[in-house]
VEXKE-952905 format. One record per residue: residue in three letters; x, y, z of N, C-alpha, C in turn. Coordinates in Angstrom, 3 decimals. Atoms other than C-alpha are relative to their C-alpha. Example, Ala and Ser with C-alpha at 12.3 -4.5 7.8 and 13.67 -1.06 7.14 Angstrom:
<r><type>ALA</type><n_u>0.890</n_u><n_v>-1.190</n_v><n_w>0.000</n_w><ca_u>12.300</ca_u><ca_v>-4.500</ca_v><ca_w>7.800</ca_w><c_u>0.900</c_u><c_v>1.200</c_v><c_w>0.000</c_w></r>
<r><type>SER</type><n_u>-0.820</n_u><n_v>-1.190</n_v><n_w>-0.060</n_w><ca_u>13.670</ca_u><ca_v>-1.060</ca_v><ca_w>7.140</ca_w><c_u>-0.770</c_u><c_v>1.090</c_v><c_w>0.730</c_w></r>
This chain:
<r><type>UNK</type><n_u>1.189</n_u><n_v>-0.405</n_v><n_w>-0.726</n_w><ca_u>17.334</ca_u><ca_v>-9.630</ca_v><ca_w>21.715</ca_w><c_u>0.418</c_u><c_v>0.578</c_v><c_w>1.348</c_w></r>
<r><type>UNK</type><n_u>-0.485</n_u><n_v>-0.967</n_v><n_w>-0.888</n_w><ca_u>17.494</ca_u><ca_v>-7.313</ca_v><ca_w>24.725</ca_w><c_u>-0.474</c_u><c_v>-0.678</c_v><c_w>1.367</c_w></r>
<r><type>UNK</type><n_u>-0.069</n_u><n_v>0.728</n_v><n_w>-1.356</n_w><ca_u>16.902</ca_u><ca_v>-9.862</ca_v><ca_w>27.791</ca_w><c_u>-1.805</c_u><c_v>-0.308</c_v><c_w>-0.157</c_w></r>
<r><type>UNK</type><n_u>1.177</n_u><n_v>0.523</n_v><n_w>0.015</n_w><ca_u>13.394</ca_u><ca_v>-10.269</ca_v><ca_w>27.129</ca_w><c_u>-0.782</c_u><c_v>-1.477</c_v><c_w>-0.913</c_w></r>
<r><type>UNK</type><n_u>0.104</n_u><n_v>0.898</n_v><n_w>1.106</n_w><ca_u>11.400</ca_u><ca_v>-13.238</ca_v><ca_w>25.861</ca_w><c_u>-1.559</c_u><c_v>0.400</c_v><c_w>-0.647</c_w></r>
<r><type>UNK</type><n_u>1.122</n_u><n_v>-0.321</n_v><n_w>0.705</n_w><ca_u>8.911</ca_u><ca_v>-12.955</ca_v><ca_w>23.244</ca_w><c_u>-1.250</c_u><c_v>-1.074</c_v><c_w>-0.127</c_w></r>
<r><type>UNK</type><n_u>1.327</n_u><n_v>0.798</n_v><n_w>0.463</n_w><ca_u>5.628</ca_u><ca_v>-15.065</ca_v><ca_w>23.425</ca_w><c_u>-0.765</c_u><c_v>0.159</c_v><c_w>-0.486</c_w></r>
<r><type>UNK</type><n_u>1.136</n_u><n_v>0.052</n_v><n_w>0.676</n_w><ca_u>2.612</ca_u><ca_v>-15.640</ca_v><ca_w>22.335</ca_w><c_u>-0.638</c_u><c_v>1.360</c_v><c_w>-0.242</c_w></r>
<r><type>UNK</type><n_u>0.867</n_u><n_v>-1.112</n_v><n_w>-0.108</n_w><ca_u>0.817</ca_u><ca_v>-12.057</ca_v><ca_w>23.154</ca_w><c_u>1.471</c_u><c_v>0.644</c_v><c_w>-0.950</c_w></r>
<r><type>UNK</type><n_u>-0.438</n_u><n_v>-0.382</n_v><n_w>0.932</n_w><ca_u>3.993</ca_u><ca_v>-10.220</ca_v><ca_w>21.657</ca_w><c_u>-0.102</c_u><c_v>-0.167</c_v><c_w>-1.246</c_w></r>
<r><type>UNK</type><n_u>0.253</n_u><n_v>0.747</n_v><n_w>1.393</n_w><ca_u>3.958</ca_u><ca_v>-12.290</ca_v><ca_w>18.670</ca_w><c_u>-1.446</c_u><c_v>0.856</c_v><c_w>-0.661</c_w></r>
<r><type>UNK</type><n_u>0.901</n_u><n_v>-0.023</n_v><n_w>0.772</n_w><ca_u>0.137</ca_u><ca_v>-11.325</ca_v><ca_w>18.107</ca_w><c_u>-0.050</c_u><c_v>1.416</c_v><c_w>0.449</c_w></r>
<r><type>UNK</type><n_u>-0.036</n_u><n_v>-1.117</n_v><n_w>-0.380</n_w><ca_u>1.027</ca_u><ca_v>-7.875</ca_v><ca_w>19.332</ca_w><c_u>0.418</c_u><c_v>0.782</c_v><c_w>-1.158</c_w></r>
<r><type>UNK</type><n_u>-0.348</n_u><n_v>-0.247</n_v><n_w>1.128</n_w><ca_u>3.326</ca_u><ca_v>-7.795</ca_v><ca_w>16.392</ca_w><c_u>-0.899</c_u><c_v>-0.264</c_v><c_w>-1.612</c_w></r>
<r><type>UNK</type><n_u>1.106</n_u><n_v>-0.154</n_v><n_w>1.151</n_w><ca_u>0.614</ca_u><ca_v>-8.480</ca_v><ca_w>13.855</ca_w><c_u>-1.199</c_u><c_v>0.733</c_v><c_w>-0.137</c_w></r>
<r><type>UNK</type><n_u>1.308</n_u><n_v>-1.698</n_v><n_w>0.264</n_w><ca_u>-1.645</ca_u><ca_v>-6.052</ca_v><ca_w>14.980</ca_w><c_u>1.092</c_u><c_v>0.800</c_v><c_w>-0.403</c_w></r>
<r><type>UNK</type><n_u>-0.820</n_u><n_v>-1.129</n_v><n_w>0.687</n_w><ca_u>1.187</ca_u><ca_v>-3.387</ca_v><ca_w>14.481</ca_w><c_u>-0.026</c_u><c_v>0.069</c_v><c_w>-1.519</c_w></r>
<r><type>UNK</type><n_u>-0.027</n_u><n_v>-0.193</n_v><n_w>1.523</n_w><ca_u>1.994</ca_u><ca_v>-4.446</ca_v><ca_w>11.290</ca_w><c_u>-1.516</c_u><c_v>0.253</c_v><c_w>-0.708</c_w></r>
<r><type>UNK</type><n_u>1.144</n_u><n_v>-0.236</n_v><n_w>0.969</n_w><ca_u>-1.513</ca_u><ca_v>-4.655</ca_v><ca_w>10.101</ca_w><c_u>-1.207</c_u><c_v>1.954</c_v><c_w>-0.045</c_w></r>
<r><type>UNK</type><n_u>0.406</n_u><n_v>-1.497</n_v><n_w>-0.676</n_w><ca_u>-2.602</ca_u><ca_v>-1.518</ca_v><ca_w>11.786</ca_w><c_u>1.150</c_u><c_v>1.461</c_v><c_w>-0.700</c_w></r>
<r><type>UNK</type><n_u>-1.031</n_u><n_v>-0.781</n_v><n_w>1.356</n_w><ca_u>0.529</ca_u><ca_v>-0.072</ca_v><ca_w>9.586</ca_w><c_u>-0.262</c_u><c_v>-0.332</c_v><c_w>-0.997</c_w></r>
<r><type>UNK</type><n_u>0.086</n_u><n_v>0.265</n_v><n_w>1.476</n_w><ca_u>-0.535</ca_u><ca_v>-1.360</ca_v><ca_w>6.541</ca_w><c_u>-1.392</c_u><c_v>0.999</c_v><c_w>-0.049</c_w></r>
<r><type>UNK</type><n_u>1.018</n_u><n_v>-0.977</n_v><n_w>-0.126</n_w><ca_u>-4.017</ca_u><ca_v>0.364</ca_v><ca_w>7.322</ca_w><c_u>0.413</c_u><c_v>1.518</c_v><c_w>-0.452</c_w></r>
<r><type>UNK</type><n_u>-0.630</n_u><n_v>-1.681</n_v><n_w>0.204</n_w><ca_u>-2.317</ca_u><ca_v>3.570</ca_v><ca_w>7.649</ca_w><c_u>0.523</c_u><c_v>0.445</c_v><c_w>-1.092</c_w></r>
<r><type>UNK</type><n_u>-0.785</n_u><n_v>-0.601</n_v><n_w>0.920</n_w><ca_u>-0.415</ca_u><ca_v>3.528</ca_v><ca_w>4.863</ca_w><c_u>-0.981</c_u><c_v>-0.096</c_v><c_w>-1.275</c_w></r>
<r><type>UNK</type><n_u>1.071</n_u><n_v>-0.276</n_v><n_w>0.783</n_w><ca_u>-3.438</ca_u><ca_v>2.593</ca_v><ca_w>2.622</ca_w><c_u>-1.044</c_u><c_v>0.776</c_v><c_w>0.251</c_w></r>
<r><type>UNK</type><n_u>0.895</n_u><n_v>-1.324</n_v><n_w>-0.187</n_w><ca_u>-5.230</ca_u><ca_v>5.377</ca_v><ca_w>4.265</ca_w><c_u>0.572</c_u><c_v>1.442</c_v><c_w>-0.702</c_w></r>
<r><type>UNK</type><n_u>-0.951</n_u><n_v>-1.063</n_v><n_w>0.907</n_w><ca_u>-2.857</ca_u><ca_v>7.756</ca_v><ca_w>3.317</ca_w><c_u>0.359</c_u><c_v>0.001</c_v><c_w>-1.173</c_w></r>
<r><type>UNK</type><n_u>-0.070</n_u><n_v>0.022</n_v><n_w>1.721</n_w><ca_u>-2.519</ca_u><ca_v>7.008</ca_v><ca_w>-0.331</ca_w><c_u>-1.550</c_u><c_v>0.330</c_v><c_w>-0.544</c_w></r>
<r><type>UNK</type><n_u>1.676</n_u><n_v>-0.818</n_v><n_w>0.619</n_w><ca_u>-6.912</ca_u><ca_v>6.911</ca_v><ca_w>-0.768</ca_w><c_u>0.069</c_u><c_v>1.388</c_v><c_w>0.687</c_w></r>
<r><type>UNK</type><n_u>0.799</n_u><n_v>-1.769</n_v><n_w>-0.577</n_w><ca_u>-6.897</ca_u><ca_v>10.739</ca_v><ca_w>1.117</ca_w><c_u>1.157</c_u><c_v>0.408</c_v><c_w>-1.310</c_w></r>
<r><type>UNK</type><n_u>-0.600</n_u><n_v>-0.578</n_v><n_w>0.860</n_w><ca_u>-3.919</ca_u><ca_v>11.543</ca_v><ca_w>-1.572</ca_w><c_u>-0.638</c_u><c_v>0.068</c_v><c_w>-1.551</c_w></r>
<r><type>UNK</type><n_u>1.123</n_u><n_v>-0.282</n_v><n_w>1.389</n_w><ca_u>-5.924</ca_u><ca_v>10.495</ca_v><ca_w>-4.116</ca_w><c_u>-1.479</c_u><c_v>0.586</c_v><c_w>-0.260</c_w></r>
<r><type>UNK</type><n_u>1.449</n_u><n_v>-0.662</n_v><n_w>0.560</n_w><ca_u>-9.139</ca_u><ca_v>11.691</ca_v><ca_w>-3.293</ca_w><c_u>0.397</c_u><c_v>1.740</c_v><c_w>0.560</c_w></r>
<r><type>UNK</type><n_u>-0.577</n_u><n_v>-1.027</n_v><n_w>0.113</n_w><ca_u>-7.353</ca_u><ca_v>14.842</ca_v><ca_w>-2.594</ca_w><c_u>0.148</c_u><c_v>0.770</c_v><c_w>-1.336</c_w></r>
<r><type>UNK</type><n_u>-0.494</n_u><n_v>-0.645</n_v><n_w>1.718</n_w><ca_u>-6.310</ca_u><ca_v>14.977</ca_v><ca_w>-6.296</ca_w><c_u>-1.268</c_u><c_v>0.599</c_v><c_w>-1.094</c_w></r>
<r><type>UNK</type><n_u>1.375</n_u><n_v>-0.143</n_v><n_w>0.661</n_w><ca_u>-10.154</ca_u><ca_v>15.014</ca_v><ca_w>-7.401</ca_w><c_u>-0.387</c_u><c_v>1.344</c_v><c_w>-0.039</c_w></r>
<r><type>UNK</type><n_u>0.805</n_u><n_v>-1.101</n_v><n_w>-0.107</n_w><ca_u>-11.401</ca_u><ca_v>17.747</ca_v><ca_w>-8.311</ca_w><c_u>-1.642</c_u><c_v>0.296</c_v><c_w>0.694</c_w></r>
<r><type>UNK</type><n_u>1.473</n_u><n_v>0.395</n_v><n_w>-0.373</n_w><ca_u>-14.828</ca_u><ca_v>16.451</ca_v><ca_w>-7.493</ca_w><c_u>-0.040</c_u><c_v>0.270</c_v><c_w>1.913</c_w></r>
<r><type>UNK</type><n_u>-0.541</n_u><n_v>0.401</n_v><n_w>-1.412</n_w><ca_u>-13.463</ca_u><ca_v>16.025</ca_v><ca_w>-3.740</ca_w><c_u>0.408</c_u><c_v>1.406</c_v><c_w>0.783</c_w></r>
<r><type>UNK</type><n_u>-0.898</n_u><n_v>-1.790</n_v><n_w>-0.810</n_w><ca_u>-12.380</ca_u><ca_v>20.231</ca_v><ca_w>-2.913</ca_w><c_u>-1.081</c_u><c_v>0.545</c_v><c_w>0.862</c_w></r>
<r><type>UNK</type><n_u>1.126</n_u><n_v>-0.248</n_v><n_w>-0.654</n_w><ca_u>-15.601</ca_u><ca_v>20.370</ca_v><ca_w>-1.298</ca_w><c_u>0.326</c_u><c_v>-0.654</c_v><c_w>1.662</c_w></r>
<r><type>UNK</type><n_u>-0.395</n_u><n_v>0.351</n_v><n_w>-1.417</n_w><ca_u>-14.134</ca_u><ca_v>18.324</ca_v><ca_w>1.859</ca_w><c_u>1.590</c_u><c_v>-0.265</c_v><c_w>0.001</c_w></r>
<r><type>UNK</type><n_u>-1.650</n_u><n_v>-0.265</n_v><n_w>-0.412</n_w><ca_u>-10.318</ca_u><ca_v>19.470</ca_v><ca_w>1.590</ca_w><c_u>0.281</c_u><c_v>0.220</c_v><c_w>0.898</c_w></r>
<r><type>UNK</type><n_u>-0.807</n_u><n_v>-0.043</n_v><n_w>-1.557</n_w><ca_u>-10.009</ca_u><ca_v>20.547</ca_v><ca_w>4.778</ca_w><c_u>-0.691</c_u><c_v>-1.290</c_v><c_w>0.900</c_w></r>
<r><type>UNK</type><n_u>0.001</n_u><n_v>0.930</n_v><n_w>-0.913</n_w><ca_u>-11.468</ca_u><ca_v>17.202</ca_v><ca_w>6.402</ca_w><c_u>1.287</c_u><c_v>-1.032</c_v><c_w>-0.418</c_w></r>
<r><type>UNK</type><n_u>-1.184</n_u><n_v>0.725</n_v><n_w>0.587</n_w><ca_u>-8.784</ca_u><ca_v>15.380</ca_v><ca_w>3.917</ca_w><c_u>1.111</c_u><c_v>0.560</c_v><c_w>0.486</c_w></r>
<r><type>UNK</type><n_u>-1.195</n_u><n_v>-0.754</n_v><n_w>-0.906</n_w><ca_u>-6.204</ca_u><ca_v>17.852</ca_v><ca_w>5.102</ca_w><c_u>0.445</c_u><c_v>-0.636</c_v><c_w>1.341</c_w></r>
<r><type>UNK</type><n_u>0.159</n_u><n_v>0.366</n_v><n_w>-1.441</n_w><ca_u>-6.912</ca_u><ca_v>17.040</ca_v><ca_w>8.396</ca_w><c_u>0.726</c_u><c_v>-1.838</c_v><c_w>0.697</c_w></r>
<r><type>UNK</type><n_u>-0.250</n_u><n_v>1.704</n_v><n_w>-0.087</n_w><ca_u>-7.048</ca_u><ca_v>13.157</ca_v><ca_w>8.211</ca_w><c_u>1.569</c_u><c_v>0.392</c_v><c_w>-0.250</c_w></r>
<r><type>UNK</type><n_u>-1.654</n_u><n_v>-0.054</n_v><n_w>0.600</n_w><ca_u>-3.334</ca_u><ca_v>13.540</ca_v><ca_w>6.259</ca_w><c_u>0.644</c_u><c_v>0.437</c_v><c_w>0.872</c_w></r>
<r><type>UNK</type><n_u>-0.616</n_u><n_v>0.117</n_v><n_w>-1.199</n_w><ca_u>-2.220</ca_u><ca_v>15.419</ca_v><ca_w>9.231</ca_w><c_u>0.290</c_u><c_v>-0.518</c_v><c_w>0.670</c_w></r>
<r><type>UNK</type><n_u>0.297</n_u><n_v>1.290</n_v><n_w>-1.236</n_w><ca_u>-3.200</ca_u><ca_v>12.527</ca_v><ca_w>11.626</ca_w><c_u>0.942</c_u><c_v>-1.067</c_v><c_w>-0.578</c_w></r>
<r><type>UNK</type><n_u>-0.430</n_u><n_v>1.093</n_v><n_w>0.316</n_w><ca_u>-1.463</ca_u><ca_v>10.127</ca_v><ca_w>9.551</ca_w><c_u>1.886</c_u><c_v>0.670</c_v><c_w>0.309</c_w></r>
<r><type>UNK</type><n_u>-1.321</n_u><n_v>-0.541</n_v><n_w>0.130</n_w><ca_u>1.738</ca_u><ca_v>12.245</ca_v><ca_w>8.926</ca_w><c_u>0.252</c_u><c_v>0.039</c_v><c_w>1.964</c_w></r>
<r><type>UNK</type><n_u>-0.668</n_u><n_v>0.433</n_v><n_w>-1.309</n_w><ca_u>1.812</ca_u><ca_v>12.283</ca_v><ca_w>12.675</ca_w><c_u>0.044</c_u><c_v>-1.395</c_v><c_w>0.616</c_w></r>
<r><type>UNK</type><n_u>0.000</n_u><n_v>1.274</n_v><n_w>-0.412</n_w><ca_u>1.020</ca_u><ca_v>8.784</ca_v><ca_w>13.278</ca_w><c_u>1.525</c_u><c_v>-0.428</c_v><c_w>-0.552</c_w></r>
<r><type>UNK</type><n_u>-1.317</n_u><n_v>0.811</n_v><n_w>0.742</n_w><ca_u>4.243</ca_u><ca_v>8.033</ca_v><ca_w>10.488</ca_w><c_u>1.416</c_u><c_v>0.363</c_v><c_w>0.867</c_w></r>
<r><type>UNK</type><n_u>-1.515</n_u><n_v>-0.864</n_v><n_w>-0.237</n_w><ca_u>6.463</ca_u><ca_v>10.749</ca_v><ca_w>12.399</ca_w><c_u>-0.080</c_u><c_v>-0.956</c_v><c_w>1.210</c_w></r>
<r><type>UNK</type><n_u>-0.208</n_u><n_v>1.038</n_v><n_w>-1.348</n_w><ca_u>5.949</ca_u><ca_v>8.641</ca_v><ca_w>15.989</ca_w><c_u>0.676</c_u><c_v>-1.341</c_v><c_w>-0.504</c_w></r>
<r><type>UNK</type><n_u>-0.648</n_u><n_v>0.864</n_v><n_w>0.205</n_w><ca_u>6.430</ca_u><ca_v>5.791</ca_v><ca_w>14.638</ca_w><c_u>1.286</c_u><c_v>-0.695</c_v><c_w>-0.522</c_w></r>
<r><type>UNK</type><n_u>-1.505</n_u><n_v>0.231</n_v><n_w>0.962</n_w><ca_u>9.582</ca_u><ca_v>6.228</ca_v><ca_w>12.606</ca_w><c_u>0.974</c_u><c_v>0.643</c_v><c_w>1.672</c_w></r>
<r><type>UNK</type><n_u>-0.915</n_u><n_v>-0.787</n_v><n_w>-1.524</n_w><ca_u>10.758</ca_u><ca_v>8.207</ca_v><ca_w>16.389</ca_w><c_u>0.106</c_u><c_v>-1.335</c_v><c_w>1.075</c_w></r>
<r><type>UNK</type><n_u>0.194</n_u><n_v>1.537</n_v><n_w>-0.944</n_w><ca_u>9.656</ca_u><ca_v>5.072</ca_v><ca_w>18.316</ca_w><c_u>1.301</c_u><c_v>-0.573</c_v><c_w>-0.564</c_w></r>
<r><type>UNK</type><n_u>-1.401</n_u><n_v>1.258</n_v><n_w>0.012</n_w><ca_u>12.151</ca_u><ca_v>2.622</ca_v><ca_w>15.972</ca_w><c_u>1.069</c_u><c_v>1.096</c_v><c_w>0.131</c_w></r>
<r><type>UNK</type><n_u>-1.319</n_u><n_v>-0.922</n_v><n_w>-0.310</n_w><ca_u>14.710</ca_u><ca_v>5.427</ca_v><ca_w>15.955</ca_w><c_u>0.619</c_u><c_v>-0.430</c_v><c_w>1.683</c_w></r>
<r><type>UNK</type><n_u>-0.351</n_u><n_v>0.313</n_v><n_w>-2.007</n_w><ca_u>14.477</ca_u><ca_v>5.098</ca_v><ca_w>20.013</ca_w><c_u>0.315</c_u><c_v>-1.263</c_v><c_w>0.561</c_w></r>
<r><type>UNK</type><n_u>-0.011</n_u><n_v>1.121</n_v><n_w>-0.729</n_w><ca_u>14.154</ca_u><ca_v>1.546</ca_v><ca_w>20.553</ca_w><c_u>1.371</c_u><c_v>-0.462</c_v><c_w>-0.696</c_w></r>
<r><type>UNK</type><n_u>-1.234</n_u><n_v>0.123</n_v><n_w>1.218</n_w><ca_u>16.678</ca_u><ca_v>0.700</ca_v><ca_w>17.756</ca_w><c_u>1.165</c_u><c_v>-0.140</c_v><c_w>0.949</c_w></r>
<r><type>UNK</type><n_u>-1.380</n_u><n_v>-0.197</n_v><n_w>-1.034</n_w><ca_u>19.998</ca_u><ca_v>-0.740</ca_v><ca_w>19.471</ca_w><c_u>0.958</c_u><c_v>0.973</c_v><c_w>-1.139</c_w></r>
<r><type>UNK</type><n_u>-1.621</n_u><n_v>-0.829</n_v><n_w>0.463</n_w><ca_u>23.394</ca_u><ca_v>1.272</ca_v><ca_w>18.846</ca_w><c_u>0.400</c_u><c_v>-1.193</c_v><c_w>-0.808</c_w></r>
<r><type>UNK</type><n_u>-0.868</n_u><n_v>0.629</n_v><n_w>0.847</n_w><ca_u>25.494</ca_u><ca_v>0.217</ca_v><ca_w>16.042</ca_w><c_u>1.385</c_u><c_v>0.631</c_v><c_w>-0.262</c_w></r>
<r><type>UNK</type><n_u>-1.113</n_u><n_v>0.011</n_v><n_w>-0.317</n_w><ca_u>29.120</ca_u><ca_v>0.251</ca_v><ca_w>16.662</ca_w><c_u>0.480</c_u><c_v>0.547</c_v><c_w>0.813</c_w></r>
């Protein structure tokens, strides 16, 4: 750990993240699927859109652990 200590608020800091990532990632699978509908081409570009938002939410967040991430060797 990097000199800090982790309490209570981290701790429940870390379960919003995660759950707030699990959100996301089951958002992004229902817009892929209601993407696939044919029934659904009537609001492709708001689905588009959303999928954008997520694909940037995934790209930060994979840049975040990239950044925080210690060096290895």
């Amino acid at each position: 750990m990097s000199g800090w200590s982790q309490g209570e608020q981290g701790h429940a800091l870390e379960h919003a993240f995660d759950y707030l990532l699990i959100f996301m990632i089951l958002s992004s699978v229902l817009v892929v699927v209601l993407e696939s509908m044919p029934e659904m081409s009537e609001h492709a570009g708001v689905l588009a859109d959303i999928e954008q938002v997520l694909v940037y939410f995934f790209s930060a967040e994979y840049l975040l652990r990239l950044w925080i991430c210690p060096e290895i060797g």
